[in-house]
N, CA, C and O atoms as a CHARMM CRD file, in Angstrom:
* protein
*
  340
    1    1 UNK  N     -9.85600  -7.68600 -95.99500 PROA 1      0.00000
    2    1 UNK  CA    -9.99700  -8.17300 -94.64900 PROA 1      0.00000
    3    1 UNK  C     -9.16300  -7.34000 -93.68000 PROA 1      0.00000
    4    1 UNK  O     -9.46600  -7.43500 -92.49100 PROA 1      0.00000
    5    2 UNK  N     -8.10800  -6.49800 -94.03700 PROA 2      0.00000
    6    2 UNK  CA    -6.97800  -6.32300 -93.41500 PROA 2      0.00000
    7    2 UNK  C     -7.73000  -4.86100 -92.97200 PROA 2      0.00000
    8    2 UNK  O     -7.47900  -4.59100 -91.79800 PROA 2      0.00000
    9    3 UNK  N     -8.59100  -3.86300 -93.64600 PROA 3      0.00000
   10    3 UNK  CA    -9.18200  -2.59700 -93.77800 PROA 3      0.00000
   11    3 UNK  C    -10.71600  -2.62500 -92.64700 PROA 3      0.00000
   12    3 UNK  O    -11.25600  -1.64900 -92.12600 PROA 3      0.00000
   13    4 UNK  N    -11.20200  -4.41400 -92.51300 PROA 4      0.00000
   14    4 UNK  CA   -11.76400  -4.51300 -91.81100 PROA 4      0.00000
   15    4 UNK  C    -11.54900  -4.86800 -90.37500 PROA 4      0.00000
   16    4 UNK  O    -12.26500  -4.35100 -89.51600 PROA 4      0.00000
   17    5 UNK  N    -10.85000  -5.49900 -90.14000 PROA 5      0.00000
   18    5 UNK  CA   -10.60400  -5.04900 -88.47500 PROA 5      0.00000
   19    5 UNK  C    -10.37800  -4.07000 -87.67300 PROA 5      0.00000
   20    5 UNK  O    -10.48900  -4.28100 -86.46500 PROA 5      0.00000
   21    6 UNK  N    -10.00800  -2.77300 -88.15000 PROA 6      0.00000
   22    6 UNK  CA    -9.74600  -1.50800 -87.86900 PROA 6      0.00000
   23    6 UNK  C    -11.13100  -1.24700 -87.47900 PROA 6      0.00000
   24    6 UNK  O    -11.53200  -1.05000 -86.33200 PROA 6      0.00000
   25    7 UNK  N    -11.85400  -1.26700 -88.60900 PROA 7      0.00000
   26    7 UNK  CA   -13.37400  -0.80900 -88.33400 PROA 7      0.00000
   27    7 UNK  C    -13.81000  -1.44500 -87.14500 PROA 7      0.00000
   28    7 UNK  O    -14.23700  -0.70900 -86.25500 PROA 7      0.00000
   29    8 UNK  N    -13.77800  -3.10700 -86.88800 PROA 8      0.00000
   30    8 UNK  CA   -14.50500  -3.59200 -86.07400 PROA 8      0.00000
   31    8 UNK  C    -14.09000  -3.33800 -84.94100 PROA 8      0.00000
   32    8 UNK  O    -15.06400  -3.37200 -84.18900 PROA 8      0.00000
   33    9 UNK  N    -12.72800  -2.98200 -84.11900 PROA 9      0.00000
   34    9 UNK  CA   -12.40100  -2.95100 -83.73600 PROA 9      0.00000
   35    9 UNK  C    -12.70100  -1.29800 -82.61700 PROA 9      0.00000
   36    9 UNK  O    -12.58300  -1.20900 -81.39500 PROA 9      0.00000
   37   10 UNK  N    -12.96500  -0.57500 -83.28100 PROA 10     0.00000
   38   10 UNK  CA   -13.82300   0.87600 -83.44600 PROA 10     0.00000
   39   10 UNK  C    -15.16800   0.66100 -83.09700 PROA 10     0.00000
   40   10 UNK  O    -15.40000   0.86900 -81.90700 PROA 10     0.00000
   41   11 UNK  N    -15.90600   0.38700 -83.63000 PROA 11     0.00000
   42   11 UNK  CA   -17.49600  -0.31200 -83.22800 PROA 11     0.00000
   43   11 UNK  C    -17.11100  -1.34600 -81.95300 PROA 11     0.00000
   44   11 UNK  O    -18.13000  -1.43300 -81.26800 PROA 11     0.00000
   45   12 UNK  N    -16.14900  -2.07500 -81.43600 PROA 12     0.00000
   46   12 UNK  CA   -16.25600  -2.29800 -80.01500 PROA 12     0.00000
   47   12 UNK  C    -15.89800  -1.51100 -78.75300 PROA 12     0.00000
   48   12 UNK  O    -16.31000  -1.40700 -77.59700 PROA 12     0.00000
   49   13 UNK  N    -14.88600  -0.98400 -79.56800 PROA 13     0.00000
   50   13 UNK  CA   -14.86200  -0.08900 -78.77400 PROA 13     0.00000
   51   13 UNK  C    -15.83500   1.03500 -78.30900 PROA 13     0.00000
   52   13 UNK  O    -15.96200   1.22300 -77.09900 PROA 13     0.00000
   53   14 UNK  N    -16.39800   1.65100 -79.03400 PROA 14     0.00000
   54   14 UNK  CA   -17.51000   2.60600 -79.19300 PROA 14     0.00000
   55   14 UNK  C    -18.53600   2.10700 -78.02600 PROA 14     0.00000
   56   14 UNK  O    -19.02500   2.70400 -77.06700 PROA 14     0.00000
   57   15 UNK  N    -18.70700   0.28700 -78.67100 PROA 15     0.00000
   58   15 UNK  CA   -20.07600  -0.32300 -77.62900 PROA 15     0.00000
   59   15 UNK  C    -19.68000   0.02000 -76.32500 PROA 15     0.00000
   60   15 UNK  O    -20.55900   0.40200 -75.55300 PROA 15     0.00000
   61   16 UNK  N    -18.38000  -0.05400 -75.89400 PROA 16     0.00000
   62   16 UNK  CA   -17.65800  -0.81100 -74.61800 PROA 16     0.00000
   63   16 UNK  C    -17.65700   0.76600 -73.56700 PROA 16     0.00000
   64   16 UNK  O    -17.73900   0.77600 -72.33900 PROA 16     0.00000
   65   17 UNK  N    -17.56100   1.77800 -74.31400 PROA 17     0.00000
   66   17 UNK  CA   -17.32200   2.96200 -73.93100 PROA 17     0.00000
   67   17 UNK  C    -18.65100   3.83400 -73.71200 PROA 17     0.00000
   68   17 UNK  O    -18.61000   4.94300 -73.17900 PROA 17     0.00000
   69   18 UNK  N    -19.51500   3.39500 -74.04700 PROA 18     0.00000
   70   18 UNK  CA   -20.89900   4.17800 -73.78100 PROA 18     0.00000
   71   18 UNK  C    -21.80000   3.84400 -73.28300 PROA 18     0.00000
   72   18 UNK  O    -22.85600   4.43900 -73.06900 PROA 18     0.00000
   73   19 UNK  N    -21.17800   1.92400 -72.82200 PROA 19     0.00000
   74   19 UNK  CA   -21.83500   1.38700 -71.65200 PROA 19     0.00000
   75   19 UNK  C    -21.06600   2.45100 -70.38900 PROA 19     0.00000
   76   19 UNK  O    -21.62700   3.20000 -69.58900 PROA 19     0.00000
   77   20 UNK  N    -19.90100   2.23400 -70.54200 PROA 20     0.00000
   78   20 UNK  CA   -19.09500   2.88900 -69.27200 PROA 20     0.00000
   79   20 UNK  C    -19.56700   4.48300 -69.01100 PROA 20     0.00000
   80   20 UNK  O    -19.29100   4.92400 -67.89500 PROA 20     0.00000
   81   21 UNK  N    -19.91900   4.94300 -69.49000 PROA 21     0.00000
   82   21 UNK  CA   -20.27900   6.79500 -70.30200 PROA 21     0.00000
   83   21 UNK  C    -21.66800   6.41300 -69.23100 PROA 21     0.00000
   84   21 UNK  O    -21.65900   6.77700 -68.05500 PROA 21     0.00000
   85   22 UNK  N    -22.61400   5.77700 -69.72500 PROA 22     0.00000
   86   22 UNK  CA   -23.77600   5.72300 -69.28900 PROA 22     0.00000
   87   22 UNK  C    -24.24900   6.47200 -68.13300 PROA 22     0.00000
   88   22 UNK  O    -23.54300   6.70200 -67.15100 PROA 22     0.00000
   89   23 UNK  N    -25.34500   6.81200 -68.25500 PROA 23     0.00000
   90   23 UNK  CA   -25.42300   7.64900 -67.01900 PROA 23     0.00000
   91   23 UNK  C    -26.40700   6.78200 -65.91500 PROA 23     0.00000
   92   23 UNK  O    -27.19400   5.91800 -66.30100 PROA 23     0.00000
   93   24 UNK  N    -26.25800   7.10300 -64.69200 PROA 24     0.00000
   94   24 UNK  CA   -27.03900   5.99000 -63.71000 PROA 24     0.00000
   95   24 UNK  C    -28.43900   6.99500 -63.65600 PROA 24     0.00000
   96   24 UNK  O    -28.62100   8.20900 -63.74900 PROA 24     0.00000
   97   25 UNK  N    -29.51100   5.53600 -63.40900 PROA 25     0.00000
   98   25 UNK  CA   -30.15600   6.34800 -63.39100 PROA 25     0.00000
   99   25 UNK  C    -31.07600   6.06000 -62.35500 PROA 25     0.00000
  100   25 UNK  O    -30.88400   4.93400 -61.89500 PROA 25     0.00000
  101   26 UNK  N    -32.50500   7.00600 -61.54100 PROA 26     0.00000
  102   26 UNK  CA   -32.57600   6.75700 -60.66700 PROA 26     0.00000
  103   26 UNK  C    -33.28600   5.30700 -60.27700 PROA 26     0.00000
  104   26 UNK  O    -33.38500   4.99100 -59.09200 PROA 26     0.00000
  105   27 UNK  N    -33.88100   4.25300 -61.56900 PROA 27     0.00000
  106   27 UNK  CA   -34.53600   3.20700 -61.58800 PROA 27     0.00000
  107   27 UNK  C    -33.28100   2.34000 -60.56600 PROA 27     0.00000
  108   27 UNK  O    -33.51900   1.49200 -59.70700 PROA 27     0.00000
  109   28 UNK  N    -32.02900   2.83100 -60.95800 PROA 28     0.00000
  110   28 UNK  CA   -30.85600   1.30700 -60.27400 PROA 28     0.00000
  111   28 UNK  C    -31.15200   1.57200 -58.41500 PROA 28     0.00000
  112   28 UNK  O    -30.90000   0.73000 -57.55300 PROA 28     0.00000
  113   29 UNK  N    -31.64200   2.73900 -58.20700 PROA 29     0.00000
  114   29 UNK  CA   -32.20900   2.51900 -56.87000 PROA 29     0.00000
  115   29 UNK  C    -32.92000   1.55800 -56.45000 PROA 29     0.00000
  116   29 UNK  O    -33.92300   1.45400 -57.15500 PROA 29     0.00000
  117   30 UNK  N    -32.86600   0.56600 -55.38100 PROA 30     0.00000
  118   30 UNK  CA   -33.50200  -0.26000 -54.90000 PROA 30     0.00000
  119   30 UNK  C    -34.98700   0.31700 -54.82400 PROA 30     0.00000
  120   30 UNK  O    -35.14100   1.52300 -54.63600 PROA 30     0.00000
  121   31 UNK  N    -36.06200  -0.52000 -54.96600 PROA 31     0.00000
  122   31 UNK  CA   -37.06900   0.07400 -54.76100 PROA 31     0.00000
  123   31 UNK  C    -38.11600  -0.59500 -53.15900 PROA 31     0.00000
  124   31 UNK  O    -38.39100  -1.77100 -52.92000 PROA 31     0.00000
  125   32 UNK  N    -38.46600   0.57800 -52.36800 PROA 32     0.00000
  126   32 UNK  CA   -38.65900   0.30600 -50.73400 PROA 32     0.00000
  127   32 UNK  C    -40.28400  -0.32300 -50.70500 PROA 32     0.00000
  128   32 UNK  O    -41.18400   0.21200 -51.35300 PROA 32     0.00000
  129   33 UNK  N    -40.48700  -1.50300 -49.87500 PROA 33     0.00000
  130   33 UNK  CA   -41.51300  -1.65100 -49.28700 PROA 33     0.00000
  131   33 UNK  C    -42.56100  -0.71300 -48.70900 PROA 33     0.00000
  132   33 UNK  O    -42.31600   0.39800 -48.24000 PROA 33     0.00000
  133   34 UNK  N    -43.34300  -1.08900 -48.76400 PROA 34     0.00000
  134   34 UNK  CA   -44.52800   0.09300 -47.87700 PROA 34     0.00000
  135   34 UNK  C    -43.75000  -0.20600 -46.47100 PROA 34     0.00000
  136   34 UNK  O    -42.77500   0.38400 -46.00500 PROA 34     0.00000
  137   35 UNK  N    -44.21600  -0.90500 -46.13600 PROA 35     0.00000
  138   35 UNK  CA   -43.35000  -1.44700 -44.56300 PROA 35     0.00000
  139   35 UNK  C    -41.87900  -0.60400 -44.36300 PROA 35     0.00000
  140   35 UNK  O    -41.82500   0.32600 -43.55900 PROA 35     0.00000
  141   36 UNK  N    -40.92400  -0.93200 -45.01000 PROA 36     0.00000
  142   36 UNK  CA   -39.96300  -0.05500 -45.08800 PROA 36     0.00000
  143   36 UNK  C    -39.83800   1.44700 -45.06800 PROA 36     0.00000
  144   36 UNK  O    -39.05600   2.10500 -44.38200 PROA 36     0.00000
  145   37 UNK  N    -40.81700   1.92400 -46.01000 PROA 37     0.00000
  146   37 UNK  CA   -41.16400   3.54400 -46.28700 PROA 37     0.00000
  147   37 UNK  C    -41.78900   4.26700 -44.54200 PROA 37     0.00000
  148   37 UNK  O    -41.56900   5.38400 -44.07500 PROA 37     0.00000
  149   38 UNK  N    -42.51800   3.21700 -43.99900 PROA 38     0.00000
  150   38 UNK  CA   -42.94200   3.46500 -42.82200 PROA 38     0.00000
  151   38 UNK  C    -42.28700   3.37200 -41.87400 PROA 38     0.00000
  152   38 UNK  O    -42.54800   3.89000 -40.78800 PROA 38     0.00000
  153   39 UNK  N    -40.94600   2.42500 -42.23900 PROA 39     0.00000
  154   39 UNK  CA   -40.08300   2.03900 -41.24400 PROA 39     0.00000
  155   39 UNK  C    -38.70100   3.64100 -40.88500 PROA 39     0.00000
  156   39 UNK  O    -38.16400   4.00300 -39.83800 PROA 39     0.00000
  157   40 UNK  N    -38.59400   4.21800 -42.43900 PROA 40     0.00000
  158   40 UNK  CA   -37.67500   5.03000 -42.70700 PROA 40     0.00000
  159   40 UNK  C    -38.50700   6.45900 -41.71000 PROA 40     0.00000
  160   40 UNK  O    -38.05700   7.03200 -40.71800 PROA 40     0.00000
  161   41 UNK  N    -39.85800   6.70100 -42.45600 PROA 41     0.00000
  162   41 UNK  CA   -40.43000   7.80500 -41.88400 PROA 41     0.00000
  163   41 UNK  C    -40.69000   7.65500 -40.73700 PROA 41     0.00000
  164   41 UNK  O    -40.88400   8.73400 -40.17700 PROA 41     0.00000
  165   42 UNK  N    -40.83200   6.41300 -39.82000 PROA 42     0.00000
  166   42 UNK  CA   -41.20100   6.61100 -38.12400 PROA 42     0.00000
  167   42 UNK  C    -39.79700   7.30600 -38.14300 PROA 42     0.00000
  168   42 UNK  O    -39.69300   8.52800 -38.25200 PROA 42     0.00000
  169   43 UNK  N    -38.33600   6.16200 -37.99200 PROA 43     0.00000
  170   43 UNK  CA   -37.04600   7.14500 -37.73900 PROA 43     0.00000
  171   43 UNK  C    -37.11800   8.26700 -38.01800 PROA 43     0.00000
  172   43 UNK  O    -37.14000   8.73900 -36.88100 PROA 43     0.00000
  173   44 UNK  N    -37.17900   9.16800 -38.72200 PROA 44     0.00000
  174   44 UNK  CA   -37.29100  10.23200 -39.00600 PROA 44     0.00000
  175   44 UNK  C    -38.14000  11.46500 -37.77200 PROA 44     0.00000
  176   44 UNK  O    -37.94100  12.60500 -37.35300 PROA 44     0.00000
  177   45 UNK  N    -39.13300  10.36300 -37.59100 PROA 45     0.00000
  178   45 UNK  CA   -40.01100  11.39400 -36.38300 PROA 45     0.00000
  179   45 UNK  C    -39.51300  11.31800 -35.27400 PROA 45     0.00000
  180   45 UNK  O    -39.28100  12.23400 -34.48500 PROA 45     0.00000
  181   46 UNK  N    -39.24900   9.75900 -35.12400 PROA 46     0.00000
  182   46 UNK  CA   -38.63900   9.76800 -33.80200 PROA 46     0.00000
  183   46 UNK  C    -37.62200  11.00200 -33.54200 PROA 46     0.00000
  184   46 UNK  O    -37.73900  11.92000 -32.73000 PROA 46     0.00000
  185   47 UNK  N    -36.47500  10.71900 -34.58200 PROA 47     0.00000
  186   47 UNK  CA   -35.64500  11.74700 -34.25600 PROA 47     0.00000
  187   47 UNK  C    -35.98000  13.25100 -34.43700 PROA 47     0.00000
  188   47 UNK  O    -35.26600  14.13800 -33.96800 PROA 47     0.00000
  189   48 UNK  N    -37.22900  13.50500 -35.21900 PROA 48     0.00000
  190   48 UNK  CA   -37.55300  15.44500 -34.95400 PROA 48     0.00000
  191   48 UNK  C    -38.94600  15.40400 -34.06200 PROA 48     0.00000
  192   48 UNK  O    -39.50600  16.44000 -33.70300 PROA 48     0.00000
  193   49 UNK  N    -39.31700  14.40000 -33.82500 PROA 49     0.00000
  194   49 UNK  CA   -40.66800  14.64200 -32.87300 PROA 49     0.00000
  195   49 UNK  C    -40.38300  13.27600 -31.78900 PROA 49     0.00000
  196   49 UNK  O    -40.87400  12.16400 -31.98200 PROA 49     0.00000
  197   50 UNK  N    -39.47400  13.63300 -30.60900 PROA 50     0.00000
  198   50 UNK  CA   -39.58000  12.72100 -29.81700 PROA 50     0.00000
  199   50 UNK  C    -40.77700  12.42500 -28.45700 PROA 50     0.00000
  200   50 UNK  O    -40.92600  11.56200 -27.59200 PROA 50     0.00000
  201   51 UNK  N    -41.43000  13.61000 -28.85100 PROA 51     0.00000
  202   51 UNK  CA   -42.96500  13.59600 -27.56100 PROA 51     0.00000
  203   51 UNK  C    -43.79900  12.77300 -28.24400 PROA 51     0.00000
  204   51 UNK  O    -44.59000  12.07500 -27.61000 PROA 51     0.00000
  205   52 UNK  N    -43.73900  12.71300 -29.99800 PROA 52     0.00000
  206   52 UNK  CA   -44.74000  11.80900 -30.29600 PROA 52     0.00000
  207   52 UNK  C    -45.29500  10.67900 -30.11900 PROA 52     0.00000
  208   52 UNK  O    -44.23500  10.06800 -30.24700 PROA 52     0.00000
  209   53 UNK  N    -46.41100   9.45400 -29.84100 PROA 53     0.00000
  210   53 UNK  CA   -46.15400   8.92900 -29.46900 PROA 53     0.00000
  211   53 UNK  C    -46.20900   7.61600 -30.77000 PROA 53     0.00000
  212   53 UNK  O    -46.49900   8.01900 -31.89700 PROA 53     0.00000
  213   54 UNK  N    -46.01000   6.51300 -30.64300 PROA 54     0.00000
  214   54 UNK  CA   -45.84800   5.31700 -31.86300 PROA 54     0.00000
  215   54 UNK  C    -47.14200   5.40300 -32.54400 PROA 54     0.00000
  216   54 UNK  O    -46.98200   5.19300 -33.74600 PROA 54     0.00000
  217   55 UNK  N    -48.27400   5.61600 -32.25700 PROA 55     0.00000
  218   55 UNK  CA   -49.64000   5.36700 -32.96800 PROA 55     0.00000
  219   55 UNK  C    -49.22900   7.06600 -33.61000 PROA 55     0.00000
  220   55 UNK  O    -48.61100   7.04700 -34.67400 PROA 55     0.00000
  221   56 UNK  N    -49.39800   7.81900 -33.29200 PROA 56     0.00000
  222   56 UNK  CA   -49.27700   9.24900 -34.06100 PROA 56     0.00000
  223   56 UNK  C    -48.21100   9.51000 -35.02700 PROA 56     0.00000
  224   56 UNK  O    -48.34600  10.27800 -35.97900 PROA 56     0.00000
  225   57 UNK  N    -46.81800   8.64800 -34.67500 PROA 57     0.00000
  226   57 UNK  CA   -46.20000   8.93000 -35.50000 PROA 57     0.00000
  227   57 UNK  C    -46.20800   7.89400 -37.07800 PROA 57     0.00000
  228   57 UNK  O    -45.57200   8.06100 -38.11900 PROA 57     0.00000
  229   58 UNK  N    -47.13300   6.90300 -36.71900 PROA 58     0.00000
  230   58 UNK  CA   -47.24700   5.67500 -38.08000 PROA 58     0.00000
  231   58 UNK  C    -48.48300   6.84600 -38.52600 PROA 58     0.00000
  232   58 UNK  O    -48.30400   7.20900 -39.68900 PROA 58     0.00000
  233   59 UNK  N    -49.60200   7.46700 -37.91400 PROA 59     0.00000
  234   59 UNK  CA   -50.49800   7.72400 -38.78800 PROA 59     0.00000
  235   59 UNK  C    -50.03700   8.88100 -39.22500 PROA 59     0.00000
  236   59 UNK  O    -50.78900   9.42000 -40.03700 PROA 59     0.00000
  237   60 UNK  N    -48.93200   9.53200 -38.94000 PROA 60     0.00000
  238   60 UNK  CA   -48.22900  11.01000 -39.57200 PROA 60     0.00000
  239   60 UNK  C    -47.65500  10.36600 -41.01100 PROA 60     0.00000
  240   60 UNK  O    -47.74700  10.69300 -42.19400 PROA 60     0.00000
  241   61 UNK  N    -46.99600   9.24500 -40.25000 PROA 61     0.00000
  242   61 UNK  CA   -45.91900   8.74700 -41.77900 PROA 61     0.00000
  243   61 UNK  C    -47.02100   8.29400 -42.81200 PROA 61     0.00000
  244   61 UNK  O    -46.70700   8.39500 -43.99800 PROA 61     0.00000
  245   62 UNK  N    -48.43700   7.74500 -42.46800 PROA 62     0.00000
  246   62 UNK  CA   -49.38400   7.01900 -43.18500 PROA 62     0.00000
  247   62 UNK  C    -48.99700   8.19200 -44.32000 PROA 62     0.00000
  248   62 UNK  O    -48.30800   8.15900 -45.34000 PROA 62     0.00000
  249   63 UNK  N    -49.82500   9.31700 -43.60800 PROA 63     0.00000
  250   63 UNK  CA   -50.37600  10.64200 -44.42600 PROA 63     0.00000
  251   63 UNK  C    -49.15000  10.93800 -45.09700 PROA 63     0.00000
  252   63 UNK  O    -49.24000  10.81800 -46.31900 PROA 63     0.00000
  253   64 UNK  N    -47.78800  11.36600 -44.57400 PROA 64     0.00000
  254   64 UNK  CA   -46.85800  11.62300 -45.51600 PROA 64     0.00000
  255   64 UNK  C    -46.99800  10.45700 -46.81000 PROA 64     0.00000
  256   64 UNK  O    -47.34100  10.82600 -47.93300 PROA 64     0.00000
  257   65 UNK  N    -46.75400   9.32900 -46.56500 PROA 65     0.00000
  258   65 UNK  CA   -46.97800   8.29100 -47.71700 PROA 65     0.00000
  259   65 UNK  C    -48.11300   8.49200 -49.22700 PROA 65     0.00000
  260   65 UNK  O    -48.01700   8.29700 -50.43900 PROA 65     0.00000
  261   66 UNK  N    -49.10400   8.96300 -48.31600 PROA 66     0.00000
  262   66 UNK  CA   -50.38100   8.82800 -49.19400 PROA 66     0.00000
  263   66 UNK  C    -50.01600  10.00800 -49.75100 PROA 66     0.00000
  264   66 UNK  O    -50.14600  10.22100 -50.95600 PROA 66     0.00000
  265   67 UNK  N    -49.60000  10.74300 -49.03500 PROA 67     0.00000
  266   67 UNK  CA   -49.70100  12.03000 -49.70200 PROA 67     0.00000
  267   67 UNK  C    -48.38000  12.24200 -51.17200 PROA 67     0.00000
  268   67 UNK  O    -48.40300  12.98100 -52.15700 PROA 67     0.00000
  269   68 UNK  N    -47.39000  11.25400 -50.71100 PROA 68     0.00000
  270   68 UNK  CA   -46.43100  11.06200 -51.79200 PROA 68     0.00000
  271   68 UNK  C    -46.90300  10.83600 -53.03200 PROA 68     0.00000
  272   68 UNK  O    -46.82500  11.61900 -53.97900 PROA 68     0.00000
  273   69 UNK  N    -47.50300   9.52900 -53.02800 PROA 69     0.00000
  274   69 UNK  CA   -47.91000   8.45200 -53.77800 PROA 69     0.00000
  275   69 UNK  C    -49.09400   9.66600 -54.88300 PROA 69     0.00000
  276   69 UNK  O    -49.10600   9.83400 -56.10300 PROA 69     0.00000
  277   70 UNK  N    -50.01200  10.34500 -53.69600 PROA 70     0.00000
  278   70 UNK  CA   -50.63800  11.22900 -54.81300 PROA 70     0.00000
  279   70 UNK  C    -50.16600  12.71600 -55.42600 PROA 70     0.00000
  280   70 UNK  O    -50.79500  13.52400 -56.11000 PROA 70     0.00000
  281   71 UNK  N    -49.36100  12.73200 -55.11600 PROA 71     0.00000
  282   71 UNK  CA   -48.12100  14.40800 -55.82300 PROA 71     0.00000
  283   71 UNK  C    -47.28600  13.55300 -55.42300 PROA 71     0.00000
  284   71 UNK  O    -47.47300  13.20500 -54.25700 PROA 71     0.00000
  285   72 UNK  N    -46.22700  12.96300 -56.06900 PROA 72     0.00000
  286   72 UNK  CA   -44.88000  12.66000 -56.30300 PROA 72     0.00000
  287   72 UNK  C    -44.30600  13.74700 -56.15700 PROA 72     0.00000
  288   72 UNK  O    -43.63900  13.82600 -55.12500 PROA 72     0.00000
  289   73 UNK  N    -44.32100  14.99600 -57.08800 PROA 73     0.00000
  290   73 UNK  CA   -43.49500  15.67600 -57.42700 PROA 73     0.00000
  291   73 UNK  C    -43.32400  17.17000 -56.05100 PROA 73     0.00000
  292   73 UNK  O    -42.51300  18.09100 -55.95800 PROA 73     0.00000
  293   74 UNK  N    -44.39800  16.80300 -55.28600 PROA 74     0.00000
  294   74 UNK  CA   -44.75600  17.66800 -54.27800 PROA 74     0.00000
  295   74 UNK  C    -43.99900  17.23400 -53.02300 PROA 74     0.00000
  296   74 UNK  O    -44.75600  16.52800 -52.35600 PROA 74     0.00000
  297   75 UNK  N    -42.54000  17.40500 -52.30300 PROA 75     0.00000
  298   75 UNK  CA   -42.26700  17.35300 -51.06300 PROA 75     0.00000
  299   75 UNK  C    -43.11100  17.61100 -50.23200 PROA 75     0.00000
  300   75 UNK  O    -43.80900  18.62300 -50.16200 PROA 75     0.00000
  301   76 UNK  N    -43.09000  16.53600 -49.43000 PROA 76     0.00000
  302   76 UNK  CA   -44.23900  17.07200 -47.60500 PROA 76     0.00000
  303   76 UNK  C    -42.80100  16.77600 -46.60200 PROA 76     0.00000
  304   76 UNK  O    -41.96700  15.87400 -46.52800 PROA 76     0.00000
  305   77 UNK  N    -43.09300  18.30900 -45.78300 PROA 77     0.00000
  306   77 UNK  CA   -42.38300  18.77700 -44.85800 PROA 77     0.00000
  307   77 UNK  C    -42.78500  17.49500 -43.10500 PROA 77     0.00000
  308   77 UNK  O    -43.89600  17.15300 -42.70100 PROA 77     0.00000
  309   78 UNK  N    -41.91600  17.26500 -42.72800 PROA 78     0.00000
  310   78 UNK  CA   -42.12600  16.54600 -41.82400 PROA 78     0.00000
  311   78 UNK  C    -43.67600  16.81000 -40.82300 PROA 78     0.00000
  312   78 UNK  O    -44.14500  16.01800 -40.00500 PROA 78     0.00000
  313   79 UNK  N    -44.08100  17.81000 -41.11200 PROA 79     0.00000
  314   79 UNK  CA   -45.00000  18.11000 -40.09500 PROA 79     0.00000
  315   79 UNK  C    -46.18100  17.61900 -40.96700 PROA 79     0.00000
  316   79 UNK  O    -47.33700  17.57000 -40.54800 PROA 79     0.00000
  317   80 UNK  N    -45.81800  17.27800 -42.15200 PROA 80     0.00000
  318   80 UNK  CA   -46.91100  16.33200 -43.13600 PROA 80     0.00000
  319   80 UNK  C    -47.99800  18.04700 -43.61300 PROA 80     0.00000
  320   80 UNK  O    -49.21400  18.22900 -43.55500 PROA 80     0.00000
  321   81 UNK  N    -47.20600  18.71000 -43.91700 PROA 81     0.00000
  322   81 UNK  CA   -47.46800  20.30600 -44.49600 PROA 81     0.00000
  323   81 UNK  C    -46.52300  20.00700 -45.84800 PROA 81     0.00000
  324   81 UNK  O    -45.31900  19.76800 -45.75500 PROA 81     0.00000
  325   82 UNK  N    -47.43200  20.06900 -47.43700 PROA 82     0.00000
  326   82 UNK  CA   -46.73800  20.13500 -48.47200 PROA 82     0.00000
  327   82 UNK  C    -45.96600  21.27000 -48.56100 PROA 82     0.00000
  328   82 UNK  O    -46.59200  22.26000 -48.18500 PROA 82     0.00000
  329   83 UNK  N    -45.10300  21.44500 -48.83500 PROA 83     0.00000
  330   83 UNK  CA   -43.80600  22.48500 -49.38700 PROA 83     0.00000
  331   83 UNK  C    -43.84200  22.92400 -50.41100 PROA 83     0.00000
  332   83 UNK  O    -43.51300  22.11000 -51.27400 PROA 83     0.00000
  333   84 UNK  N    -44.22800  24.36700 -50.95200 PROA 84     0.00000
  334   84 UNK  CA   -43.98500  24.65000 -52.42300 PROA 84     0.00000
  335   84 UNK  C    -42.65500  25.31700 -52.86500 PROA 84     0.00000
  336   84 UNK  O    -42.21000  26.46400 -52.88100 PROA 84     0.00000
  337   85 UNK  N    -42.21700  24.06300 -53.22300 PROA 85     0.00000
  338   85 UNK  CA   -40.94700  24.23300 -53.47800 PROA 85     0.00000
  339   85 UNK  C    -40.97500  23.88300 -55.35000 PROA 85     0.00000
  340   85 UNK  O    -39.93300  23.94100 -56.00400 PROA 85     0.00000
């Protein structure tokens, strides 16, 4: 008994330490509303396209959106022009 607590004691530790180790990952990000996503990308225009006007800049953010949703992995440049990056 005396040879076994050492051990167990090792195996909690181990558990306790590789929760902490863990790496974050990007799922613990909150995940955004459509509403929200539209809410983030108007700001965005507002502040680099201030001549635009509110109807042009929701159907810019539409297209940036849609265009996310179908290439994830593809950045679109504010002017809603994909980036090959």
């Amino acid at each position: 008994m005396f040879s076994t607590t050492p051990a167990m004691l090792l195996v909690g530790l181990l558990g306790i330490s590789a929760q902490a180790l863990a790496d974050d990952s990007p799922t613990d990000q909150p995940v955004l509303t459509h509403k929200q996503k539209i809410q983030h990308c108007m700001a965005k225009q507002r502040a680099t396209n201030s001549g635009m006007t509110a109807k042009d800049m929701r159907k810019a953010c539409e297209t940036e959106l849609q265009s996310q949703e179908s290439h994830p992995s593809k950045p679109v440049t504010p002017n809603n022009v994909p980036s090959d990056k």
